[in-house]
C-alpha positions in Angstrom: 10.1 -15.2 46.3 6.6 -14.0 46.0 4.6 -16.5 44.6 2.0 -14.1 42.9 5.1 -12.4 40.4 6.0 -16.0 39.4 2.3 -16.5 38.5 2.0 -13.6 36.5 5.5 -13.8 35.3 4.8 -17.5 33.6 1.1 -15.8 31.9 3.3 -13.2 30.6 5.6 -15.5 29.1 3.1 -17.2 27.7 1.2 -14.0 26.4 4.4 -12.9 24.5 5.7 -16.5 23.1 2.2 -16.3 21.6 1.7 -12.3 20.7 5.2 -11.8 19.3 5.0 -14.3 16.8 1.3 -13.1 15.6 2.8 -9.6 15.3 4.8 -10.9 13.4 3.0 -12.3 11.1 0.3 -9.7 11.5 3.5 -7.4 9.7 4.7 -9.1 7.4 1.1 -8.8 5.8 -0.6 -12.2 7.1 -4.2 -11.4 7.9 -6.2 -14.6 9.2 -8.2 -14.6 12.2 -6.4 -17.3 13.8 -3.4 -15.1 13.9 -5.5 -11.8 14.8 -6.9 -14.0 17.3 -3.4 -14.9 18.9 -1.9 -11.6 18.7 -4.9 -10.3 21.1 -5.0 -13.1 23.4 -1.7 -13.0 23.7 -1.5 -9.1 24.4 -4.8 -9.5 26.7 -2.4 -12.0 28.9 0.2 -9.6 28.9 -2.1 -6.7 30.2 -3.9 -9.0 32.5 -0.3 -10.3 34.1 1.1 -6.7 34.8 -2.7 -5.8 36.1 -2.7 -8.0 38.5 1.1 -7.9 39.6 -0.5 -4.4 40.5 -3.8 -4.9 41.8 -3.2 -8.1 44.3 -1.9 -8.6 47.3 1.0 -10.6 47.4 0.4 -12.0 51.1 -3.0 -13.0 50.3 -2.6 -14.2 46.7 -2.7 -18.7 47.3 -1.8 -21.1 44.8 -0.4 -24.7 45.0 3.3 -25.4 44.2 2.1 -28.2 41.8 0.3 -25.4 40.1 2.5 -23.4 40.3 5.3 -26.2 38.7 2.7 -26.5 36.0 2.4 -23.0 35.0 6.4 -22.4 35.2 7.2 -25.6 33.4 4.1 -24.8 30.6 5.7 -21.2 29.8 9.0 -22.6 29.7 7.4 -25.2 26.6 5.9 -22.0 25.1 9.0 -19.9 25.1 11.2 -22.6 24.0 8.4 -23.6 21.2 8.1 -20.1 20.0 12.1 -20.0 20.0 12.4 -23.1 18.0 9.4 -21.5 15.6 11.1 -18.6 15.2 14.5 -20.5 14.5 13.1 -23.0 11.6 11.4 -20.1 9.9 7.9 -21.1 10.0 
């Protein structure tokens, strides 16, 4: 497995368990600039992910596994936060 599409995998993870949630909220009519804030960030990791899935060289793309761990196990916290958010109806 290529370690550059789990990199940008775990960003985009991470881009949607913040973006959706902000969209949401950005919907149902809740205007604040944290939440504006979110939704682009979240959307500018999403973009920037699938850029550079395209752009980079898998064979020359490095990273360490322990950052690599970190990242996985850090959009794995965000996904299952933004689940449990979405769950408890905040």
């Amino acid at each position: 497995m290529e370690r550059l599409y789990v990199y940008n995998g775990a960003l985009a993870v991470i881009g949607l368990s913040l973006g959706l949630p902000a969209m949401g909220s950005l919907i149902a009519g809740n205007y604040s600039i944290p939440v504006l804030l979110m939704a682009i960030g979240g959307g500018g990791m999403i973009v920037g992910a699938g850029y550079e899935s395209l752009r980079t060289d898998p064979n020359e793309f490095t990273i360490s596994v322990a950052a690599l761990f970190a990242l996985v196990g850090a959009a794995c916290m965000s996904l299952l936060g933004a689940i449990l958010s979405a769950v408890s109806g905040m």
